[in-house]
C-alpha positions in Angstrom: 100.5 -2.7 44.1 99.5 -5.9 42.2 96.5 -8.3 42.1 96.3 -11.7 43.2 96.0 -13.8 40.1 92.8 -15.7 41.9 89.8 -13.7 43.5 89.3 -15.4 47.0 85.9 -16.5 47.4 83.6 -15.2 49.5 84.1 -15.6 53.1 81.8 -18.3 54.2 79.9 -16.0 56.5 76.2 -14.7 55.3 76.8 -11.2 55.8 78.1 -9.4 53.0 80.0 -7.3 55.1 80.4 -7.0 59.0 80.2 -4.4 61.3 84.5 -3.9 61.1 84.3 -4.1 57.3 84.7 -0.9 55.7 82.6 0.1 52.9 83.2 2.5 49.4 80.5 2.8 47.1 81.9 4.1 43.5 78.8 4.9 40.9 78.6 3.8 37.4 80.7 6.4 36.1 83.4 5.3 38.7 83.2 8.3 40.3 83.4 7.6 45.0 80.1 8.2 46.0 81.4 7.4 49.7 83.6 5.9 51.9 82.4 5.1 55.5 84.3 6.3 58.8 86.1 2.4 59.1 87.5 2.4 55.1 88.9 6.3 56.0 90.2 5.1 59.1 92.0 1.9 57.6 92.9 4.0 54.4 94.6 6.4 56.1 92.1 9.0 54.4 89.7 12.0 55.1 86.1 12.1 53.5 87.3 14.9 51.0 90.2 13.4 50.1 87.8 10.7 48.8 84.6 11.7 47.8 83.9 12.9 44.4 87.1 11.5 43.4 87.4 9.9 39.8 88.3 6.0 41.4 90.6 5.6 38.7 93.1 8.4 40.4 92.1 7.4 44.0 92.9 4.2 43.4 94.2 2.9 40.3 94.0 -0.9 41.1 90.8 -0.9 42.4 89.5 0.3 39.4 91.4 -2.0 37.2 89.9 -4.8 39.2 86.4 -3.7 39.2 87.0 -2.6 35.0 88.0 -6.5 34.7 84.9 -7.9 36.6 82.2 -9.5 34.0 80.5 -11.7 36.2 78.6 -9.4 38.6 75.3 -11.1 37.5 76.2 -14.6 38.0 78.5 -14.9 40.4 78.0 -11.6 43.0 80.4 -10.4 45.3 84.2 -11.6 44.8 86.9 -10.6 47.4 90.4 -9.9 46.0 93.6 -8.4 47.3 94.9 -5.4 47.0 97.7 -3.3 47.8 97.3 0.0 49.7 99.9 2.3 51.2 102.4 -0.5 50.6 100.4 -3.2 52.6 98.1 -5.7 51.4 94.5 -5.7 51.9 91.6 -7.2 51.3 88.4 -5.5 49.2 85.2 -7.3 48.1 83.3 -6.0 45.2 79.6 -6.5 44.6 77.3 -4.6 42.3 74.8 -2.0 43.6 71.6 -0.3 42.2 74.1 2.7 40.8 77.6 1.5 40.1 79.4 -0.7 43.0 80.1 -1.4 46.5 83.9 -1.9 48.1 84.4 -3.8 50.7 87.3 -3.2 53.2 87.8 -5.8 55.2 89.1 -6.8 58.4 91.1 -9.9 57.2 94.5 -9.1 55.8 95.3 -12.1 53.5 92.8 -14.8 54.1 89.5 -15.0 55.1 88.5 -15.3 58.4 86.6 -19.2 59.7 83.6 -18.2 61.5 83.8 -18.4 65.1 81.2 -20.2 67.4 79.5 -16.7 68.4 79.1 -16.1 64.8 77.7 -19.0 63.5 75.3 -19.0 66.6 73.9 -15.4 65.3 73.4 -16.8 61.5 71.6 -19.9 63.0 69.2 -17.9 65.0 68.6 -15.7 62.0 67.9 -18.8 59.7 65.8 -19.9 62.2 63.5 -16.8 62.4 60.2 -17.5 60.5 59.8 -13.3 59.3 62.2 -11.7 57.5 65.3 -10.6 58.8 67.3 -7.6 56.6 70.2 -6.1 57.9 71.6 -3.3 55.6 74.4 -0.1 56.2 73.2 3.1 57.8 75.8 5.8 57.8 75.2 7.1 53.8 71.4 8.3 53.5 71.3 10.2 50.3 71.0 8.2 46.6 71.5 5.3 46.2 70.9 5.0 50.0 72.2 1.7 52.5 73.0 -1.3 50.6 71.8 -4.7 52.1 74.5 -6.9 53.8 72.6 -9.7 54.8 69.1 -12.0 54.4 67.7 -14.9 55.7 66.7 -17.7 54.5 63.0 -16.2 55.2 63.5 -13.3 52.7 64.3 -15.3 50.1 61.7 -17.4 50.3 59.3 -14.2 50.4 60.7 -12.6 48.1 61.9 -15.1 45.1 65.1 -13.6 45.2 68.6 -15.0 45.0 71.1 -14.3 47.6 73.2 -12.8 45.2 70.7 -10.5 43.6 69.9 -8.8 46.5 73.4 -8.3 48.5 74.8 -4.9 47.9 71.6 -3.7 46.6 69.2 -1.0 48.1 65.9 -1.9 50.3 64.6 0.2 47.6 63.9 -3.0 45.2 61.3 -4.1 47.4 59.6 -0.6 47.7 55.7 -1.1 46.6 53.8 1.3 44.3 51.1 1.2 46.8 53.4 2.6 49.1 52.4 5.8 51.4 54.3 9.1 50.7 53.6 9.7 54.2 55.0 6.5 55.6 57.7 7.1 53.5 58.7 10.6 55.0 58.1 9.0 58.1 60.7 6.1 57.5 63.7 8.3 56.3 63.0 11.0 59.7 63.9 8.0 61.7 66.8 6.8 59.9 67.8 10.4 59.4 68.1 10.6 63.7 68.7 6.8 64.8 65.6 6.0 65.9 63.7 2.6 66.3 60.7 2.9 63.7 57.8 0.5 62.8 55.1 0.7 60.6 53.2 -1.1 57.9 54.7 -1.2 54.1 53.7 -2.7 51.3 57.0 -4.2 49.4 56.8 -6.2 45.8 58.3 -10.0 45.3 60.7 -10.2 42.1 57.9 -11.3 40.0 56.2 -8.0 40.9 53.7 -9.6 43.4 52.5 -7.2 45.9 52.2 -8.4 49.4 52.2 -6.1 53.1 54.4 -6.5 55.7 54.8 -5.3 59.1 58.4 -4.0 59.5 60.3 -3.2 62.8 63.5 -1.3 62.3 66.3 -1.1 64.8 69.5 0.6 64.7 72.8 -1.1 65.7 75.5 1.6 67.4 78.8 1.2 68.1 80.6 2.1 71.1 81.3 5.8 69.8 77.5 6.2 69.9 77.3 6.0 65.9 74.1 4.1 64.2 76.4 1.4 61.9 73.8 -0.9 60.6 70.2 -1.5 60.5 68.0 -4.4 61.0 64.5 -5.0 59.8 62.1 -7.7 61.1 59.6 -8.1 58.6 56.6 -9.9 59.1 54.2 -10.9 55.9 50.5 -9.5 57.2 49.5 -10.0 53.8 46.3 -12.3 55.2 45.6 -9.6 58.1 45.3 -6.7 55.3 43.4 -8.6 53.1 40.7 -9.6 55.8 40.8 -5.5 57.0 40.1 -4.5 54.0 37.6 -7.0 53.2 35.8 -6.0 56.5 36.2 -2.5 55.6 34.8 -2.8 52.6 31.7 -4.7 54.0 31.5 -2.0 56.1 30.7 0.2 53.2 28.7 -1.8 51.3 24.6 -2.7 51.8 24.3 -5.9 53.2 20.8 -6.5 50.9 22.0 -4.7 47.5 25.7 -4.9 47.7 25.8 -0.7 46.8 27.6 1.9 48.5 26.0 2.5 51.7 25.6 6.2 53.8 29.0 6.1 55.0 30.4 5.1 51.6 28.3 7.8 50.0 29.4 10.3 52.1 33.2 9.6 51.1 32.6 9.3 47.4 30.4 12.6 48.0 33.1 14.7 49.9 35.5 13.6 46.8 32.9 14.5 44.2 32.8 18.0 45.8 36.9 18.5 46.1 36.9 17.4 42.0 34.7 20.2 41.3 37.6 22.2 41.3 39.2 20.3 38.8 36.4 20.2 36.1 34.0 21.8 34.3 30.2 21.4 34.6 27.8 20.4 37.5 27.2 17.7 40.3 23.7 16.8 40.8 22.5 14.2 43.7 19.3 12.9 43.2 17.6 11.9 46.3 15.2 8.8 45.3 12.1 7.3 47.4 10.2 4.6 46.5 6.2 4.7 46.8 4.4 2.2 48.6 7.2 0.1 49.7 6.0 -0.6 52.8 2.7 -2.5 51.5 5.2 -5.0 49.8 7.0 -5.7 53.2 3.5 -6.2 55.0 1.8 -7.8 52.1 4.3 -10.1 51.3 7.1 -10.3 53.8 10.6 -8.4 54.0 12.5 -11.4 52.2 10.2 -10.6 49.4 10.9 -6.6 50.0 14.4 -7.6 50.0 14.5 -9.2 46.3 12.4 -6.3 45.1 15.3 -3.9 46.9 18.1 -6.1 44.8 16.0 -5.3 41.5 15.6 -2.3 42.0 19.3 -1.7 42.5 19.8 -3.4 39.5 17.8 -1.1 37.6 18.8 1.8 38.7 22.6 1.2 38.0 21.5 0.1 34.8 20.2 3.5 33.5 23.5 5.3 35.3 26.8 6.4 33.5 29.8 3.9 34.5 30.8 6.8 36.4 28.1 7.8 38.5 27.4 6.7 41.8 24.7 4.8 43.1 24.2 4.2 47.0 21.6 2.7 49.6 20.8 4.8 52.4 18.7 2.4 54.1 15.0 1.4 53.8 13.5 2.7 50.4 15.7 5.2 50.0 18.5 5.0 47.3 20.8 8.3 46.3 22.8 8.4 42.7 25.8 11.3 42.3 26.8 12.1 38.8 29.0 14.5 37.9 29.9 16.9 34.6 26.5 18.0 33.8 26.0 20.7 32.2 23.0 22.1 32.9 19.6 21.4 35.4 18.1 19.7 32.7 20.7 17.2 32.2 19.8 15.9 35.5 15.8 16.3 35.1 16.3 13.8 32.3 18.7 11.5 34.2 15.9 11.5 36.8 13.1 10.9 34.3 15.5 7.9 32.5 15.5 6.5 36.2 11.7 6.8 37.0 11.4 4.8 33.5 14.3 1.8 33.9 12.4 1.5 37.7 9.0 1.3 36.4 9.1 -1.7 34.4 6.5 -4.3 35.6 7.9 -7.2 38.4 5.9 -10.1 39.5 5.7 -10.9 42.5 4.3 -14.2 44.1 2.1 -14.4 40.5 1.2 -10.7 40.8 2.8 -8.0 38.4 3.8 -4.9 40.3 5.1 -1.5 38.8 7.6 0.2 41.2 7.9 3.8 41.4 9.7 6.9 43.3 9.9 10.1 43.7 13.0 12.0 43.5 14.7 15.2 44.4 17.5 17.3 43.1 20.1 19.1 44.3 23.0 20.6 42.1 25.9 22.9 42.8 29.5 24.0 41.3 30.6 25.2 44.8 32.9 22.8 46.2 32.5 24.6 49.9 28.9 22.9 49.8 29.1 20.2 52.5 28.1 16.5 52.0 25.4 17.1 54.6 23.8 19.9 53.2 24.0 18.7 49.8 21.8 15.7 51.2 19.5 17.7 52.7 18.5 19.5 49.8 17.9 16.9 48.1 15.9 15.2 50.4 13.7 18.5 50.7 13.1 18.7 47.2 12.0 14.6 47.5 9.4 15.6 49.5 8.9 18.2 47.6 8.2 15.6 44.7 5.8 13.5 46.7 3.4 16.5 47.3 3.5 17.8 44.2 1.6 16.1 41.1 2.9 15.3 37.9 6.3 13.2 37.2 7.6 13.0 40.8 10.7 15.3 40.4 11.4 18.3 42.2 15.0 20.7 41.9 15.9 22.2 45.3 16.0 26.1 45.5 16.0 28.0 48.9 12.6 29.2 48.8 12.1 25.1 50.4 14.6 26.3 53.0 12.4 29.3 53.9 8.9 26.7 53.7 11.1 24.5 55.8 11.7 27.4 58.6 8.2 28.6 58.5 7.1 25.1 59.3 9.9 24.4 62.2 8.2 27.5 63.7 4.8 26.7 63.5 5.9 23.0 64.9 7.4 24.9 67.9 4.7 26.6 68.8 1.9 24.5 68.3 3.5 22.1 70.8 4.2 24.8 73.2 0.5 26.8 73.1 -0.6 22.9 73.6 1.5 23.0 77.0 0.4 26.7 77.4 -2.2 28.8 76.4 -1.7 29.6 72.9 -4.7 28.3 71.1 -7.9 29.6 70.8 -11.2 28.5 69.8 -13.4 30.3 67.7 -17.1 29.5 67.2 -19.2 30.0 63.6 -23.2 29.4 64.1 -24.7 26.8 62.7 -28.3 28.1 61.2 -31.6 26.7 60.6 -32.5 27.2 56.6 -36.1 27.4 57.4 -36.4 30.0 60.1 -33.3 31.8 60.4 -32.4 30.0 64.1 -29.2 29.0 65.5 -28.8 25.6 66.0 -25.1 24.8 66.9 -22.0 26.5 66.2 -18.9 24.2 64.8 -15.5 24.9 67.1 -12.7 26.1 65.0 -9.1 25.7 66.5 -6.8 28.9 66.4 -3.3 28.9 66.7 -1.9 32.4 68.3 1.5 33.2 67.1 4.2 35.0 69.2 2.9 38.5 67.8 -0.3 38.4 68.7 -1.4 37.1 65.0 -4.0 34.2 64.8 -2.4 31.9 62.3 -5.2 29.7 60.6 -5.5 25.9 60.9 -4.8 25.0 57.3 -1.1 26.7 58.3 -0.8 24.4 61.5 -2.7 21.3 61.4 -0.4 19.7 58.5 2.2 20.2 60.5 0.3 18.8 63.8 -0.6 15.5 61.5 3.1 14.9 60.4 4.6 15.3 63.9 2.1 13.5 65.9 0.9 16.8 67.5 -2.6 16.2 66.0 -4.0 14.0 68.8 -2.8 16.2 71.7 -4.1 19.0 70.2 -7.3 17.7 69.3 -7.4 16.4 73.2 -7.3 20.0 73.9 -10.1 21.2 71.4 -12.6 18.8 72.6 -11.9 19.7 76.7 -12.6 23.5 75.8 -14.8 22.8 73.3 -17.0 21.1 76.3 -15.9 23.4 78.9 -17.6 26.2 76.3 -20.6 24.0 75.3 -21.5 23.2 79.2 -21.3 27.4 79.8 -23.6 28.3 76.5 -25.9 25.8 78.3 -26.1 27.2 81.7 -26.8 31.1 80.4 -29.8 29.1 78.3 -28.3 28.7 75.3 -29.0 25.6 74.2 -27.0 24.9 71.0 -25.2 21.6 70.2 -21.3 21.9 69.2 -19.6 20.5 66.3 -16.0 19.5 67.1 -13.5 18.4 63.6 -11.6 15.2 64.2 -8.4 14.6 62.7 -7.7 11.6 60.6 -4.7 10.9 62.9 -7.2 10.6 65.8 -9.7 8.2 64.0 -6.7 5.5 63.2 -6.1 4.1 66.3 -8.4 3.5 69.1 -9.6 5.4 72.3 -10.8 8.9 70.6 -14.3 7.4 71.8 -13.5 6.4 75.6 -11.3 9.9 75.9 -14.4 11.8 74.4 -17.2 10.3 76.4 -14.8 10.9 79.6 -14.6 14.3 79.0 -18.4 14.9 78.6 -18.9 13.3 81.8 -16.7 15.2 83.3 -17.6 18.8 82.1 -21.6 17.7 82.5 -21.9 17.8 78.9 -24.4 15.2 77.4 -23.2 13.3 74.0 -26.3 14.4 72.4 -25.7 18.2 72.8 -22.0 17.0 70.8 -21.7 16.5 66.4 -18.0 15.8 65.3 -17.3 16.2 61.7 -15.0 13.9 59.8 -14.1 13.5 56.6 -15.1 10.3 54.1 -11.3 9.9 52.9 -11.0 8.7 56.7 -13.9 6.4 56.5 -13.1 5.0 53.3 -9.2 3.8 54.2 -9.7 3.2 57.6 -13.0 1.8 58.0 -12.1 -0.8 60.8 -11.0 1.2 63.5 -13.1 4.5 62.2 -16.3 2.3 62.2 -15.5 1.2 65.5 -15.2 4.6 67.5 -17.8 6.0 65.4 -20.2 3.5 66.6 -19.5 3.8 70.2 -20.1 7.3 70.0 -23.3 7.5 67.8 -24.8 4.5 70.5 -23.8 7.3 73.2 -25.7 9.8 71.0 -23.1 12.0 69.7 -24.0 13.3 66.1 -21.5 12.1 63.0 -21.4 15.0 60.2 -19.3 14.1 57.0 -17.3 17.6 56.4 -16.1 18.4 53.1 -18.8 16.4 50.9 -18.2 16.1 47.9 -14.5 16.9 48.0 -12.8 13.3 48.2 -14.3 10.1 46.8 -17.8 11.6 46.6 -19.9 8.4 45.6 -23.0 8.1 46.5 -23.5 4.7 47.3 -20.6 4.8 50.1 -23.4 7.2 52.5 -25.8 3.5 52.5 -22.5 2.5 54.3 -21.2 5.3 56.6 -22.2 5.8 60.2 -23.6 9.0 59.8 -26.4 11.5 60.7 -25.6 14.8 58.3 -23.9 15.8 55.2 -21.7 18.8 54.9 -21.7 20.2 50.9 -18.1 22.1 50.7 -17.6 25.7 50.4 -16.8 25.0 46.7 -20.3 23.8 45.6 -21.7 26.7 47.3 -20.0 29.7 46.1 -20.8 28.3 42.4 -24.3 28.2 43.6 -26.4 30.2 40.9 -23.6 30.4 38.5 -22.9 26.9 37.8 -25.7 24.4 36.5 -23.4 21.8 36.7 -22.7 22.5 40.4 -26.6 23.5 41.4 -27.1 20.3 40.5 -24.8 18.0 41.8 -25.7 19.4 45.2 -29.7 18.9 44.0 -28.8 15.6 43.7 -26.9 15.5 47.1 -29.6 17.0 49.1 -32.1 14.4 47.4 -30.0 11.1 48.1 -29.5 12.8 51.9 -33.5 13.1 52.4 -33.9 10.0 51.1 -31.6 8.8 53.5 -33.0 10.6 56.2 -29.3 12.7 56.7 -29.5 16.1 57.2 -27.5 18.8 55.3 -25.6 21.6 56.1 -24.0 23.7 53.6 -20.9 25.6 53.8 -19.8 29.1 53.0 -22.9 31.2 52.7 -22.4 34.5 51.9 -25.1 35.6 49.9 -28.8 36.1 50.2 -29.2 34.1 47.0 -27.5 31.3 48.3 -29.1 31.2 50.8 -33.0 31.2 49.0 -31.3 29.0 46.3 -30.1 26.4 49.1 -33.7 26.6 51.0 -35.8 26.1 47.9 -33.2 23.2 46.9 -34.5 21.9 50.4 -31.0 21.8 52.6 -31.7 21.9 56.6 -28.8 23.9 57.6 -26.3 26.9 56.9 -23.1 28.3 57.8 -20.9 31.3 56.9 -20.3 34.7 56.9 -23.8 35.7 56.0 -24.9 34.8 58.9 -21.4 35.3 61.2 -17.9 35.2 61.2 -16.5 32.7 63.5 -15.6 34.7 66.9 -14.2 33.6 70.3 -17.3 35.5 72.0 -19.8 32.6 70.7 -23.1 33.7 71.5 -22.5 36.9 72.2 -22.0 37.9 69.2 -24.6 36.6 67.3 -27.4 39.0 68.2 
């Protein structure tokens, strides 16, 4: 066999080989990597016969010409001829990504002129606006299909040459970014012959990323047998960028710009799997601000918005780099740090929060401190859900804002049992409202200077499923933060008369004292519903004292003032419970709409003991004469309380000295 003297030129065809080419792919070590079904067929030679053969012994003058070659960069694929068998033939060699590529072709001695089919397919393909690859299919395994043809389209994309890219492997445009699972995906379908599209990321030869969305199709032969591939590739490069920027907006707050719930949760669920993985603690703190609200009414929600972007600010300020920092929504804002090692690490995070947040911000010429109160949760268990770990540190916020001092509070589960305790007594408060499971109980109300009963204050009883009266200060906390308060205080005041009207009928003529909740005071029509109720139960206002407390008079003295008013013109009695208790000034009774006093429990039981208490209530009891209130002290249980409270010159009494309260009312009194 000998070699032409001059390599014919490429045929003037794009494709580097076409579908009656065959094809031999010999690595860099010149070993045959493979030779496809049409090279056996024209060779004269089985797959074994080939493969794994050293080149140089399969054929000699191949490898000769291929040893000779020196210009695979600069001038790509040359097509000589060769001898085979005794007959010429024609071979084109190009490089590949692992040695080099063989071309059999169809054309004996000289290369073929395109025919008018042909050229028809190359002008359509040039024509196409995406991307048009077409590369081998029949040898999967490394280094994989070789490329046979481009368009014009690619090379524009991609920045690459025809001739750097013919004979190499769709590999050189794979993407870092790109998805093992996509990945898998792709080589199943070539692996079976089956049409395949998906989205891939592939690089440019400068190493610009950019995302294309890629239809594969196989070509197959009359046998039945997958010969080439094609790939439409479209550049969605513009489409991904404005998904992701949508998705991100989707996780961000639109007012601070931080994570938002959904993105915490993610970042949360990840923080939990890297527990795992390294040593020490996570810790979400749960963070509220205090009075928020008042800046939104006071000053508007653009300005609430600002303070919400400074605030932000702050707080990522006093953070680690790596520690997360997201918006929930309203005034709540939730960090996540990770590789603490111990509770306290996260108290003082907190603390170094609480600081960074309160430094002074003016607003509108005003100087306002912010604040919050925060709750911890921590755990090393990465089964802890995102949810839960939430919810503990909510609990323990709330925990924060009852509790005095620096307005930080760790989760433990004895909150979880509070938590169940109160659930329960929600549930049954609202169903003993529907039903019958409150009581009143009634404690006399006794005359200091005779020893006569003058009223009896109704007390509100809440029966639990065993029988077991469970007290008010267990219940109505739970009735104020639900909303359950008015309803049930609806209730009090329709028995409460129903009770009163009886006591009056059997010649009892006592007045009742009903408590009013806060709740009931803030918004109008406790006065209409109250009045409507005497009339209906034939109970005169005058026969009727409710009790309320100053803190209610004091921060809501519009609408309190109001439905006071209308009731003291109807004659109902006004009694300030709990006196000296909340602000305890003595200049706010000149302003109050009331007609008695009621000294606390606390004052009392001192009584005798104390100077200092014996005579703050002197001095009550002489501001209340001169004021012409009367005054009722609470928690009597001693004879010397008593004599102590008479000589002092208070009207009225009440406590266990002279009854406990009781559901029989009268009765029981002797």
């Amino acid at each position: 066999m000998t070699l032409t003297t001059n390599p014919i030129c490429l045929r003037p065809e794009s494709f580097l080989l076409l579908p009656r080419d065959g094809l031999l792919l010999v690595d860099s070590q010149g070993v045959v990597l493979h030779v496809n079904s049409i090279a056996r067929q024209r060779l004269g030679v089985s797959a074994d016969e080939a493969t794994g053969q050293p080149l140089v012994s399969f054929w000699p003058e191949l490898a000769e010409l291929i040893g000779r070659r020196s210009d695979w960069e600069n001038r790509g694929p040359v097509d000589a001829m060769l001898s085979w068998a005794g007959a010429p033939i024609t071979v084109r060699t190009f490089r590949t990504d692992n040695g080099v590529g063989v071309g059999v072709l169809a054309g004996l001695h000289e290369p073929e002129t395109p025919g008018p089919r042909q050229s028809l397919v190359e002008s359509v393909l040039e024509a196409v606006t995406d991307s048009v690859v077409v590369t081998t299919a029949e040898y999967l395994d490394f280094p994989g299909p070789v490329i046979l043809y481009v368009n014009s389209a690619f090379l524009a994309q991609t920045g690459y040459e025809l001739n750097e890219v013919l004979g190499r492997s769709p590999r050189l445009l794979l993407g870092a970014e790109s998805d093992p699972a996509n990945r898998s995906r792709l080589r199943g379908a070539l692996q079976r012959g089956e049409r395949v599209s998906m989205e891939l990321p592939n690089i440019t030869k400068d190493g610009s990323t950019y995302w294309v969305e890629i239809d594969l199709v196989p070509l197959i032969d009359e046998t039945g047998a997958v010969t080439q591939w094609v790939s439409v590739q479209r550049n969605i490069s513009e489409r991904r960028s404005n998904q992701e920027a949508l998705a991100e907006q989707a996780l961000r707050d639109p007012v601070t710009g931080l994570p938002n719930r959904l993105a915490l949760h993610s970042r949360l669920k990840e923080a939990l799997q890297r527990l795992n993985r390294r040593e020490g603690q996570m810790a979400v703190l749960f963070c509220d601000l205090n009075r928020f609200k008042e800046i939104n009414d006071m000053h508007g929600h653009h300005v609430g918005d600002q303070l919400l972007v400074e605030i932000a600010s702050r707080l990522r300020e006093a953070l680690r780099p790596e520690d997360t920092l997201a918006r929930l929504g309203g005034d709540e804002f939730v960090a996540v740090a990770e590789n603490l090692v111990e509770v306290a690490d996260a108290v003082q995070l907190a603390l170094r929060l609480k600081e960074r947040l309160g430094a002074p911000w003016l607003i509108e010429g005003q100087s306002y401190r912010p604040s919050m109160s925060i709750g911890i949760a921590m755990t090393t268990e990465t089964s802890e859900s995102v949810d839960e770990m939430l919810r503990r540190a909510d609990l323990a916020m709330y925990q924060a804002k009852e509790a005095k001092g620096a307005g930080v509070a760790i989760y433990d589960r004895s909150v979880d049992e509070q938590l169940k305790l109160s659930i329960s007594v929600r549930r049954q408060l609202h169903e003993a409202i529907e039903g019958d499971g409150l009581v009143l109980e009634y404690q006399p109300i006794v005359d200091l200077a005779d020893g006569s009963i003058h009223g009896a204050e109704a007390l509100v009883r809440l029966q639990g499923g065993d029988g077991r009266l469970i007290p008010p200060n267990d219940f109505i906390p739970q009735a104020e933060v639900t909303g359950l308060v008015v309803p049930l205080g609806e209730w009090v005041i329709r028995h409460a008369f129903a009770e009163l009207r009886a006591w009056r009928d059997s010649g009892h003529h006592y007045s009742m004292s009903i408590n009013v909740s806060p709740s009931q005071l803030r918004v109008p029509g406790l006065g209409s519903y109250l009045l409507k109720q005497a009339e209906l139960s034939g109970v005169d206002p005058s026969w009727v004292a409710l009790e309320v407390t100053e803190t209610v008079l004091i921060n809501h003295p519009k609408v309190t003032f109001d439905e006071l008013g209308l009731l003291r013109e109807a004659g109902v009695k006004v009694h300030l419970d709990d006196f000296g208790t909340g602000y305890s000034s003595l200049s706010w009774l000149t302003q109050f709409p009331v007609d008695a006093i009621k000294i606390d429990q606390t004052f009392t039981a001192e009584l005798g003991l104390d100077p200092r208490k014996t005579a703050i209530i002197r001095a009550f009891i002489q501001v209340a004469q001169e004021l012409e209130f009367t005054v009722v002290a609470e928690g009597i249980e001693t004879e010397l309380q008593k004599s102590l409270l008479k000589k002092l010159g208070c009207d009225r009494g009440q406590g266990f000295l002279f009854a406990r309260p009781s559901r029989l009312g009268p009765a029981s009194w002797g």
